[in-house]
C-alpha positions in Angstrom: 109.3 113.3 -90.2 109.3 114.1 -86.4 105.2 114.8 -86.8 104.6 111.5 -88.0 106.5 109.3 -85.8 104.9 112.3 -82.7 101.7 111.1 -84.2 102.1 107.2 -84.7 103.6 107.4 -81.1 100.3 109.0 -79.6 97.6 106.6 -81.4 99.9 103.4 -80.2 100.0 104.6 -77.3 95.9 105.3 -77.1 95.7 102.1 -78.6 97.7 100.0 -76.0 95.6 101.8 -73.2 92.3 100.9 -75.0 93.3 97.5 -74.5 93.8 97.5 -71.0 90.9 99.5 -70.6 88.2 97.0 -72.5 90.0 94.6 -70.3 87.6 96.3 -67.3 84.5 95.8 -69.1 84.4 91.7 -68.1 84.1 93.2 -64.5 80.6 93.9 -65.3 80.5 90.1 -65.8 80.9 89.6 -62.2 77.7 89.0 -60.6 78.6 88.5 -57.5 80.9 90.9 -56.8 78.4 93.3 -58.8 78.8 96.9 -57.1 82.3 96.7 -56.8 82.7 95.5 -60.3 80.4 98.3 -61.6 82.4 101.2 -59.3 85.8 99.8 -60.8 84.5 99.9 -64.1 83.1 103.7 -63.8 86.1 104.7 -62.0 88.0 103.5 -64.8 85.7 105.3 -67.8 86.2 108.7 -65.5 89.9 108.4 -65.1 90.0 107.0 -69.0 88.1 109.7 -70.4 90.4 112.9 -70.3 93.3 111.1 -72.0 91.8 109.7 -74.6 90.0 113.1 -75.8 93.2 114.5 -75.1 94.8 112.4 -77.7 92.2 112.7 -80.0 91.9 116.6 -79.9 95.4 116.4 -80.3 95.4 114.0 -83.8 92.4 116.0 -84.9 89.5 113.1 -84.7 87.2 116.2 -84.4 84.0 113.1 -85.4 85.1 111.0 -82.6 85.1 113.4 -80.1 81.3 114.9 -81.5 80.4 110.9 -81.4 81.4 110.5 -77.8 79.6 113.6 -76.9 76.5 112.1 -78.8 77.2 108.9 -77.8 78.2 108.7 -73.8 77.7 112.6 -72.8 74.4 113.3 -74.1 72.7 109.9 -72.4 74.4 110.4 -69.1 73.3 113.6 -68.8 69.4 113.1 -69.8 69.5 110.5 -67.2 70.5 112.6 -64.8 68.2 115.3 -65.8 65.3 113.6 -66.7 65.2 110.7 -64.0 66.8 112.8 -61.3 64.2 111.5 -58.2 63.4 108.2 -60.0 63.8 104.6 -58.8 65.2 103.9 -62.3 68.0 106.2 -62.3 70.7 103.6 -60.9 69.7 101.5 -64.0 69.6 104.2 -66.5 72.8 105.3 -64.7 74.7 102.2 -66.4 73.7 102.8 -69.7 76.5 105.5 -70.3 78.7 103.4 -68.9 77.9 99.9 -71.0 78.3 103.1 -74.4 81.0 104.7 -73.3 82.7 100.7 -73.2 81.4 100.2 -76.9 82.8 103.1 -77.8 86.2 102.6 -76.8 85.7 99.1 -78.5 85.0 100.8 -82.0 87.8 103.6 -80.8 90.1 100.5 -80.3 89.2 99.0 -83.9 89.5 102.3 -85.6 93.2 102.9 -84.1 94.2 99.7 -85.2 93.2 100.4 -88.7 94.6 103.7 -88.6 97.6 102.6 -87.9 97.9 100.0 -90.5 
């Protein structure tokens, strides 16, 4: 019985962060305030990140945590390779960010229905 409620506890509480943290995305929104919103909202992701793998190493989501890797990891890090001395790599530098923020979206979704 403890396990369960241990578990329920740690997706409600991924879930209730995952709100607060899409709630960063409409920074990107901002154009006028542009590079502060985009350093807030990366600053957030970095910070972000560890827990929620954390948590979902810890309930056993083995697939989300390959689909973030595929998903966020695997772009950022061809952009960096690939575009290293480029003009385009500040571009190509927000596409991890704009997955990683439609990740946690379809994270957030699939919490809530888990926990249905």
């Amino acid at each position: 019985m403890e396990i369960i409620i241990d578990k329920k506890y740690r997706l409600k509480k991924l879930h209730y962060w995952l709100k607060y943290e899409l709630s960063t995305s409409t920074l990107l929104l901002l154009s006028w305030l542009w590079i502060l919103a985009i350093g807030l909202a990366t600053a957030a992701a970095i910070i972000f990140t560890p827990f929620m793998l954390t948590i979902l190493f810890k309930e056993k989501k083995y697939g989300w945590i390959i689909f973030f890797v595929i998903i966020v990891i695997l772009p950022a890090a061809s952009a960096i390779i690939y575009f290293l001395n480029s003009d385009y790599l500040q571009i190509l530098a927000l596409v991890p960010l704009v997955l990683f923020y439609f990740y946690c979206f379809l994270l957030r979704i699939t919490i809530h229905e888990w926990l249905s």
